[in-house]
LUMVOLUM-423301 format. One record per residue (C-alpha): residue number from 1; residue in three letters; x, z, y. Coordinates in steps of 0.02 Angstrom, whole numbers. Example, Ala and Ser with C-alpha at 12.3 -4.5 7.8 and 13.67 -1.06 7.14 Angstrom:
BEGIN
    i   aa      px      pz      py
    1  Ala     615     390    -225
    2  Ser     684     357     -53
# end
This chain:
BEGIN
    i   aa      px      pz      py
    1  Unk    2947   -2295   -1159
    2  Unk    2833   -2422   -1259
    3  Unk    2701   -2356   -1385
    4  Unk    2808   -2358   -1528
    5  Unk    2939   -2269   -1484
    6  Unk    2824   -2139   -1418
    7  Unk    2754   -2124   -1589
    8  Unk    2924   -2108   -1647
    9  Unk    2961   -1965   -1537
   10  Unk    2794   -1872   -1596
   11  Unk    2843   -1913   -1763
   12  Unk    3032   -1820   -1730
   13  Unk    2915   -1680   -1672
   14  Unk    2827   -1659   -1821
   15  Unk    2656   -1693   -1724
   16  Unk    2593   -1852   -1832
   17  Unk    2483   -1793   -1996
   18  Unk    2497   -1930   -2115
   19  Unk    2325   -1967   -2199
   20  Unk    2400   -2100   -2351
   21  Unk    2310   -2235   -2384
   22  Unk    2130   -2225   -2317
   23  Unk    1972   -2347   -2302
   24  Unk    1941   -2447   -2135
   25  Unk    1749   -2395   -2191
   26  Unk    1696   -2212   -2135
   27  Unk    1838   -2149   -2223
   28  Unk    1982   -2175   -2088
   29  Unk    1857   -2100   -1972
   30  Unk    1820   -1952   -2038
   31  Unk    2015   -1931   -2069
   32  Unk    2046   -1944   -1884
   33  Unk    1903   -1829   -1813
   34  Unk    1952   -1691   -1932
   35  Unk    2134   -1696   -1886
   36  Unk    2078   -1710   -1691
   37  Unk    2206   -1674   -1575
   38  Unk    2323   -1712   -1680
   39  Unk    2383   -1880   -1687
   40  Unk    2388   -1975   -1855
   41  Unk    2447   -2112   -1935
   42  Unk    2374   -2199   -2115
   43  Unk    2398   -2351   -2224
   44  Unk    2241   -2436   -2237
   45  Unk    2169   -2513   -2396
   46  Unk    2081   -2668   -2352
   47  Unk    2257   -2717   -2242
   48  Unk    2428   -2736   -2229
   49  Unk    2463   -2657   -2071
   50  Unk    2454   -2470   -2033
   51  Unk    2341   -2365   -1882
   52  Unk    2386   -2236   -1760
   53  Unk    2268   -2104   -1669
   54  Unk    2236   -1986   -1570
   55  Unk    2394   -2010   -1476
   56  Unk    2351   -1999   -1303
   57  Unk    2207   -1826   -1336
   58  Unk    2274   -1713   -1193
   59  Unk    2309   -1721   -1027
   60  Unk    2505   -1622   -1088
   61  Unk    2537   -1772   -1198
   62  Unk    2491   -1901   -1068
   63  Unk    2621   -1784    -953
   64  Unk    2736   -1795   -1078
   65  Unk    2739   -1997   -1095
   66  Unk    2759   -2023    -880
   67  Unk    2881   -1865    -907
   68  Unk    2806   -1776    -767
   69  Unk    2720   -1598    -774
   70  Unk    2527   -1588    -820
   71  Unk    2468   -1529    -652
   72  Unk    2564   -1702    -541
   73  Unk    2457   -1809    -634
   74  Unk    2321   -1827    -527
   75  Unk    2482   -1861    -393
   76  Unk    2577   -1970    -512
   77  Unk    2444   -2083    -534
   78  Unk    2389   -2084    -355
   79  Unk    2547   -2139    -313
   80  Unk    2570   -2264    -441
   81  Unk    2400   -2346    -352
   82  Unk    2457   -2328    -192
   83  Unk    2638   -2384    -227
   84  Unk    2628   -2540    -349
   85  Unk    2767   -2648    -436
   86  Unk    2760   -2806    -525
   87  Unk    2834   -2777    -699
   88  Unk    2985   -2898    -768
   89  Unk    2937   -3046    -841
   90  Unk    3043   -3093   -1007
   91  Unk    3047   -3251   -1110
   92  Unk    2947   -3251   -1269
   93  Unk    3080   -3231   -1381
   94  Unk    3143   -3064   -1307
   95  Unk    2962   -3016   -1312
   96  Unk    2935   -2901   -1470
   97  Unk    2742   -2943   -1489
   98  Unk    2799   -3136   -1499
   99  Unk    2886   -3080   -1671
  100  Unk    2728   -3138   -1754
  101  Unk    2618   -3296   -1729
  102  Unk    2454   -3307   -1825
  103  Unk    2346   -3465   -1828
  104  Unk    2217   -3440   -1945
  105  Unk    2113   -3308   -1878
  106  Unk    2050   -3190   -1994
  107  Unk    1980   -3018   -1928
  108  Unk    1946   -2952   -2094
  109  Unk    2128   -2962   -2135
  110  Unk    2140   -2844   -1969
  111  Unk    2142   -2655   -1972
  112  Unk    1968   -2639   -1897
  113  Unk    1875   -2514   -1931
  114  Unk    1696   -2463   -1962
  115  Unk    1662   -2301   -1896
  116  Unk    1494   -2214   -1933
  117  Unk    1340   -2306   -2070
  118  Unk    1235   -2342   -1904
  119  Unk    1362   -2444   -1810
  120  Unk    1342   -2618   -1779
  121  Unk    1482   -2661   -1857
  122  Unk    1687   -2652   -1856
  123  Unk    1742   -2604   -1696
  124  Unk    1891   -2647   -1578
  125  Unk    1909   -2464   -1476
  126  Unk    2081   -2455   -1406
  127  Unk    2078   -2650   -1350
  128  Unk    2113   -2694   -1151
  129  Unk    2072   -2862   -1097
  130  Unk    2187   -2972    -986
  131  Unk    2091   -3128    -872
  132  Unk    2137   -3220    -733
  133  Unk    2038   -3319    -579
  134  Unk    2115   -3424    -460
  135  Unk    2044   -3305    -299
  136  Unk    2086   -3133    -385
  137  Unk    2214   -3153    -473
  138  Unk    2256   -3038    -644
  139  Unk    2130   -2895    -703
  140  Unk    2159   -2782    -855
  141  Unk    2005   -2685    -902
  142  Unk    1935   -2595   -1067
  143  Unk    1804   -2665   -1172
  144  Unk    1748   -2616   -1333
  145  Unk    1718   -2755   -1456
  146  Unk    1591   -2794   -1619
  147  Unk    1685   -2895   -1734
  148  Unk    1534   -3028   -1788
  149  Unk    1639   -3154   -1891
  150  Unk    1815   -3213   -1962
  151  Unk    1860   -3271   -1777
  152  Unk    1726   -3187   -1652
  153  Unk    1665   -3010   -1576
  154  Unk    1543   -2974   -1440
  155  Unk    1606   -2868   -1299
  156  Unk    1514   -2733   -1215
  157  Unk    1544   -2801   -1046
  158  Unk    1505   -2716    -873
  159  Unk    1462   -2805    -695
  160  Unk    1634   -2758    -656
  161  Unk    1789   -2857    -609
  162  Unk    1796   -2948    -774
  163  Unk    1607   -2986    -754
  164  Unk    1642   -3076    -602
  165  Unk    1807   -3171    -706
  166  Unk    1653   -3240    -796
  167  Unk    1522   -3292    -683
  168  Unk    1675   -3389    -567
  169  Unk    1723   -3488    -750
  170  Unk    1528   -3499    -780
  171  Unk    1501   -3578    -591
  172  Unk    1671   -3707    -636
  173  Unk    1588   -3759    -779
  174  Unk    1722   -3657    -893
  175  Unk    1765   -3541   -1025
  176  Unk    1867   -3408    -969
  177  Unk    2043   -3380   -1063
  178  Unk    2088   -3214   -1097
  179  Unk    2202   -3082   -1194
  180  Unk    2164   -2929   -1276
  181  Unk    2309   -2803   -1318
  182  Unk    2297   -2665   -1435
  183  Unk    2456   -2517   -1451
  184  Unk    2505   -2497   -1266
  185  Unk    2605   -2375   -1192
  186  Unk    2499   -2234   -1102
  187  Unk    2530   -2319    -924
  188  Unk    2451   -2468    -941
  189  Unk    2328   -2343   -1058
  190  Unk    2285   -2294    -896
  191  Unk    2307   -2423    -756
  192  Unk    2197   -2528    -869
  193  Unk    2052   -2377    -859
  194  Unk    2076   -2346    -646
  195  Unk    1926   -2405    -541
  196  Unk    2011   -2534    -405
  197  Unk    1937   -2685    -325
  198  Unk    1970   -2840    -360
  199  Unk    2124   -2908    -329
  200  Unk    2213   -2765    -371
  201  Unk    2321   -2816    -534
  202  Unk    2333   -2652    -644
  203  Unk    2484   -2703    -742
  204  Unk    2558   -2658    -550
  205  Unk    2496   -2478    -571
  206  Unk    2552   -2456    -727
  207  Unk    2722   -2535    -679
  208  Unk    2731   -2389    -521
  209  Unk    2712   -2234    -690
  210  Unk    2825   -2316    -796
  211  Unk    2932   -2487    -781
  212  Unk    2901   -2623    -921
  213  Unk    2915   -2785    -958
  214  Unk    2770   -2927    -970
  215  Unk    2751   -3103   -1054
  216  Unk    2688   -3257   -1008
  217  Unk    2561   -3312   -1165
  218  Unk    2523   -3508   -1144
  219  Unk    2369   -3489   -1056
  220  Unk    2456   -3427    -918
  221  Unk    2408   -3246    -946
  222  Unk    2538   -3095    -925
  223  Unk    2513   -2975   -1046
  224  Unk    2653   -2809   -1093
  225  Unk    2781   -2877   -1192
  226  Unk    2792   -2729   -1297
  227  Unk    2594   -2721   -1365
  228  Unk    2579   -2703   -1538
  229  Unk    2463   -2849   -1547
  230  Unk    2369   -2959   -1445
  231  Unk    2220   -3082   -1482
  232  Unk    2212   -3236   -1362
  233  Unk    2043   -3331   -1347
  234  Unk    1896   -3379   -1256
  235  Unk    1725   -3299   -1181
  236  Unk    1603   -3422   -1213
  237  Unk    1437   -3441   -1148
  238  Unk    1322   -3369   -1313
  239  Unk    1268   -3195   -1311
  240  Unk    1217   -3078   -1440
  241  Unk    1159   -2883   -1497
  242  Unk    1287   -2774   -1482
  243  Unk    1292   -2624   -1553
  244  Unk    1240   -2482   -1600
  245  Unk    1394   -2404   -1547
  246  Unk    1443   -2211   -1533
  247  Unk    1490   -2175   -1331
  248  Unk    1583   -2079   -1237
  249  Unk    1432   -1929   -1246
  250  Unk    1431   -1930   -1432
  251  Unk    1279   -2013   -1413
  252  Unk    1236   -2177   -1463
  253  Unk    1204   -2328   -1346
  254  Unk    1081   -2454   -1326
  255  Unk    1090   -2620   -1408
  256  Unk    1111   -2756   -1263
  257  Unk    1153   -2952   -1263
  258  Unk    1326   -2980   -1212
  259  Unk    1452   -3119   -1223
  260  Unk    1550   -3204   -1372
  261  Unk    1712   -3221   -1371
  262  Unk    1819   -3340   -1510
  263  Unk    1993   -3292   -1538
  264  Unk    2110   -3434   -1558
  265  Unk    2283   -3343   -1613
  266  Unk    2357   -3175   -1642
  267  Unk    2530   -3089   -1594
  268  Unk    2598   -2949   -1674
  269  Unk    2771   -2878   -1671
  270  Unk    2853   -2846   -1863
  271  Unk    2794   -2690   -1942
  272  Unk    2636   -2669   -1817
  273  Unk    2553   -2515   -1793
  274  Unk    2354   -2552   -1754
  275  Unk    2296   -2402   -1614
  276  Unk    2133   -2342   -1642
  277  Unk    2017   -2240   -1512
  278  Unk    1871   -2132   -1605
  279  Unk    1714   -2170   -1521
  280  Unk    1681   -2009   -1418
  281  Unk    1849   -1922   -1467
  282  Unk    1956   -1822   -1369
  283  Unk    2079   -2007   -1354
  284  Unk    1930   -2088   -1293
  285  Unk    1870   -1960   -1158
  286  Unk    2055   -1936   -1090
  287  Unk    2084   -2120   -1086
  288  Unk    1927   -2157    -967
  289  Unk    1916   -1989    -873
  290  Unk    2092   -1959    -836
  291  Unk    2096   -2111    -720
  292  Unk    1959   -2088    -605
  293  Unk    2027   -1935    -555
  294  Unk    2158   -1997    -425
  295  Unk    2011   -2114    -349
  296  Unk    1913   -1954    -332
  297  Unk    2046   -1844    -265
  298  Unk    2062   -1986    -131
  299  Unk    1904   -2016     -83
  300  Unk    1888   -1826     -58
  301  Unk    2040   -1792      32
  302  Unk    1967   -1930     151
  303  Unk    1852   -1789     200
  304  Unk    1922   -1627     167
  305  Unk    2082   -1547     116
  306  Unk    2079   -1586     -66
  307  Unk    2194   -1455    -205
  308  Unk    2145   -1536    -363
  309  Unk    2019   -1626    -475
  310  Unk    1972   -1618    -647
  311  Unk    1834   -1716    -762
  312  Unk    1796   -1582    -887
  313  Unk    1801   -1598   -1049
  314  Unk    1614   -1502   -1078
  315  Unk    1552   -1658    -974
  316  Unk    1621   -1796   -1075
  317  Unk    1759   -1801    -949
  318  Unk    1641   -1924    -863
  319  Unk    1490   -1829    -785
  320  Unk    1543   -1687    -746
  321  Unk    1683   -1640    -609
  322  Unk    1744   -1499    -543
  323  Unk    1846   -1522    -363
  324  Unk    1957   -1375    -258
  325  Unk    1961   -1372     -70
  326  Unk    2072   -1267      59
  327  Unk    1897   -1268     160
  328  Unk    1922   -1257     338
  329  Unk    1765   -1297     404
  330  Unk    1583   -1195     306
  331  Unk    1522   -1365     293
  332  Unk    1670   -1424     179
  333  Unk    1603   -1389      32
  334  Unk    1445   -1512      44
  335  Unk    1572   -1648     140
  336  Unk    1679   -1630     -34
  337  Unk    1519   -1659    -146
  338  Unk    1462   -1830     -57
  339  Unk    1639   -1880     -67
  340  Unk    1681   -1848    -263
  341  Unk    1513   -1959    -316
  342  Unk    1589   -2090    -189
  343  Unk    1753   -2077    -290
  344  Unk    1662   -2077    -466
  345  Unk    1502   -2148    -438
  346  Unk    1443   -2118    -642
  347  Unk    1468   -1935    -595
  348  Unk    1305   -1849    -621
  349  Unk    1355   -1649    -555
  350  Unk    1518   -1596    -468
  351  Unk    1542   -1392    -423
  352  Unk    1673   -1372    -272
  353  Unk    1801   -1242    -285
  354  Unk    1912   -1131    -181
  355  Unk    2112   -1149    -198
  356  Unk    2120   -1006    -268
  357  Unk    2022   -1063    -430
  358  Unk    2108   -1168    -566
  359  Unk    1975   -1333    -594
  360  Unk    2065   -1349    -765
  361  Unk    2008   -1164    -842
  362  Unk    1844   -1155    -860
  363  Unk    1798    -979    -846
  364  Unk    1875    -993    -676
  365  Unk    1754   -1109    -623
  366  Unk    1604   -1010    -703
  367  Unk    1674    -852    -609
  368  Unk    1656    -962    -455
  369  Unk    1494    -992    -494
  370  Unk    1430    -828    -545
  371  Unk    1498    -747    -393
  372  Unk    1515    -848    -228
  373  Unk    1347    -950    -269
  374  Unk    1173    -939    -210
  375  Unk    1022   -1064    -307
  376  Unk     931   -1102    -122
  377  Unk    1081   -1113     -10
  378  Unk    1243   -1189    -116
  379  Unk    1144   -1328    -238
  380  Unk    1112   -1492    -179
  381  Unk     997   -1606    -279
  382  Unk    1025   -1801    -237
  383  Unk     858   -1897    -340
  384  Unk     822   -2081    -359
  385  Unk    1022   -2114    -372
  386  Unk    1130   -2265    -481
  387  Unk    1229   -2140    -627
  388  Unk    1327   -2186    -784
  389  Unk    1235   -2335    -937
  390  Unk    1309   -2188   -1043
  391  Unk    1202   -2060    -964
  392  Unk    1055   -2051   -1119
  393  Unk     967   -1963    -987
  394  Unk     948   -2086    -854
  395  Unk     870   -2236    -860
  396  Unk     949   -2325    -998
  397  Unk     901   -2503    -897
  398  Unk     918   -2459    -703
  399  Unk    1040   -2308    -728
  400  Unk     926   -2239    -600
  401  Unk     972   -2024    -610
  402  Unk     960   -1867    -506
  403  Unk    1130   -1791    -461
  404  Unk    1151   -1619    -403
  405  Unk    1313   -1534    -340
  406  Unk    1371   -1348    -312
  407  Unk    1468   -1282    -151
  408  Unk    1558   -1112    -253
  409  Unk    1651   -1103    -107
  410  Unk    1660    -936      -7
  411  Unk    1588    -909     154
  412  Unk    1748    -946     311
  413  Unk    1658    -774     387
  414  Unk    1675    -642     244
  415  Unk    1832    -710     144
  416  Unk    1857    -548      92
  417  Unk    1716    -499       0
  418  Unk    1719    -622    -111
  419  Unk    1892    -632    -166
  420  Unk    1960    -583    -344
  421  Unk    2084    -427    -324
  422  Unk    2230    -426    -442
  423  Unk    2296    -287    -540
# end
């Protein structure tokens, strides 16, 4: 299933609220936060092309795209990363998001938005980028984007894979080419968001949740043939401010130098729908929590015999984790916690869980905590560590942070005192 027709499914469902026509400036915001879950769709005034939201808010409509049920996620997508396929390559002309060709850039002709007064400008949200290098091979990654003129953004870019992309083209005495696709079905969503080395081509994971086919743009760049739109350009070598821009805390960000990038052309299939991600929104916390949960899970089960894993939603689904163990062994517990920050390393506290607690509810988890926890012998404080640029907390340069996790597991001795009895 590509991203339209899941939209037209939803909208079979009667799940889409249609907001009319609205303006890309505050106004389409404020639309899509009040309506939050619920995804929406809206005409916009200052374009000729309509947006889509909130699609992808809860884990049950991610389930619902990959068609499996809510709690084989975390397995799903573990298995899609463990088990990857290269998608079908098509020609251009059965490629949908060829319909389209434009030459003459112009970004405020795009359905952009601008979310809140203090932002540093329009904003690209839902956009992943597509690079190649000649020893890695493919990378698909999320970056947001500050549009800054008819033909140019600056990207919020981390030393990540992509970073690297750069610095190779930098060393060759290049510019790197890239692709940026926006309206994606929730697999490469997803794949696109999942923490793997270098190397590791995503459009492979996303292939192993749900088969699709790719395209071969002319600088030699793969991207889903069934995107809404994608922008092909350049990184070059200037840097500017970006931001301010609303995170994933609901907090905002620091203004940093980051790199330029010039976009040459634009594909868009006929009748495109442009996918927007609300800064901080349910969409965007899914969309980058969601996927480091199968890393975690791994890591942990490396250790321990790992249930399930969840990045709640009271944590930004980012610093915050909750993890459940069939313990075996009373030192389990604190095995599970070292492994979780190794499998989500912007994690800042993680409580560890019985079986016999669900890590999605909750008041489970407080129960946990309220009764199989003691202050001096279950917390573990880890100071001086590297946490999340998001964190505004930590050190908004170094990222240097204090992480502390909870054993709420009970004791192997006296199982029985501490379990819940049942009616």
């Amino acid at each position: 299933m590509d991203f339209r027709t899941f939209i037209e499914k939803l909208k079979k469902q009667g799940k889409i609220v249609d907001g009319g026509k609205l303006s890309l400036d505050l106004e389409l915001a404020k639309f899509i936060d009040k309506n939050e879950p619920n995804p929406v769709i809206s005409e916009v005034r200052e374009s000729g092309f309509k947006i889509v939201s909130n699609v992808y808010t809860t884990k049950e409509i991610v389930a619902d795209f990959l068609n499996v049920n809510v709690n084989d996620l975390t397995q799903k997508m573990l298995y899609a990363i463990e088990n990857r396929s290269k998608p079908e390559s098509v020609a251009k002309d059965k490629a949908p998001v060829m319909q389209n060709e434009i030459t003459e850039v112009d970004l405020e002709k795009m359905p952009i938005p601008l979310h809140l007064k203090e932002d540093g400008g329009r904003y690209f949200t839902s956009a992943v980028v597509f690079a190649k290098d000649p020893e890695f091979g493919q990378n698909s990654s999320y970056h947001r984007m500050m549009v800054i003129g008819k033909d140019k953004v600056v990207a919020r870019i981390l030393p990540r894979n992509l970073n690297t992309f750069i610095e190779n083209a930098d060393k060759r005495g290049e510019e790197l080419d890239i692709a940026f696709a926006v309206g994606l079905p929730a697999s490469v969503a997803l794949a696109s968001s999942t923490s793997v080395e270098a190397g590791v081509d995503e459009l492979e994971i996303a292939n192993s949740l749900s088969p699709f086919n790719t395209v071969t743009l002319e600088n030699g760049i793969e991207v889903p043939a069934d995107a809404e739109f994608v922008y092909v350009g350049k990184v070059t070598k200037e840097e500017i401010d970006e931001g301010p821009f609303l995170d994933l805390t609901g907090t905002y960000d620091i203004v940093r130098k980051q790199r330029v990038i010039k976009i040459e052309k634009i594909y868009h299939r006929d009748n495109a729908l442009h996918h927007v991600l609300l800064p901080g929104g349910a969409e965007h916390k899914i969309l980058m929590g969601l996927p480091r949960e199968p890393t975690m899970f791994r890591e942990v089960k490396k250790t321990v015999d790992c249930v399930d894993v969840n990045l709640t939603k009271g944590g930004c689904s980012w610093l915050h984790g909750v993890v459940s163990i069939r313990k075996q062994n009373e030192d389990d517990g604190f095995k599970a916690i070292e492994a979780a920050f190794n499998g989500h390393k912007s994690m800042k506290h993680v409580v560890i869980v019985d079986e016999d607690i669900d890590v999605n509810n909750p008041e489970e988890v407080e129960w946990a905590l309220a009764t199989r926890v003691q202050t001096d012998k279950n917390f573990y404080v880890f100071p001086d560590q590297k946490g999340s640029s998001l964190d505004p907390s930590a050190d908004s340069i170094t990222r240097k942070t204090a992480k502390a996790g909870i054993d709420a597991t009970m004791p192997l001795k006296d199982k029985e005192k501490f379990k819940k009895i049942e009616y």
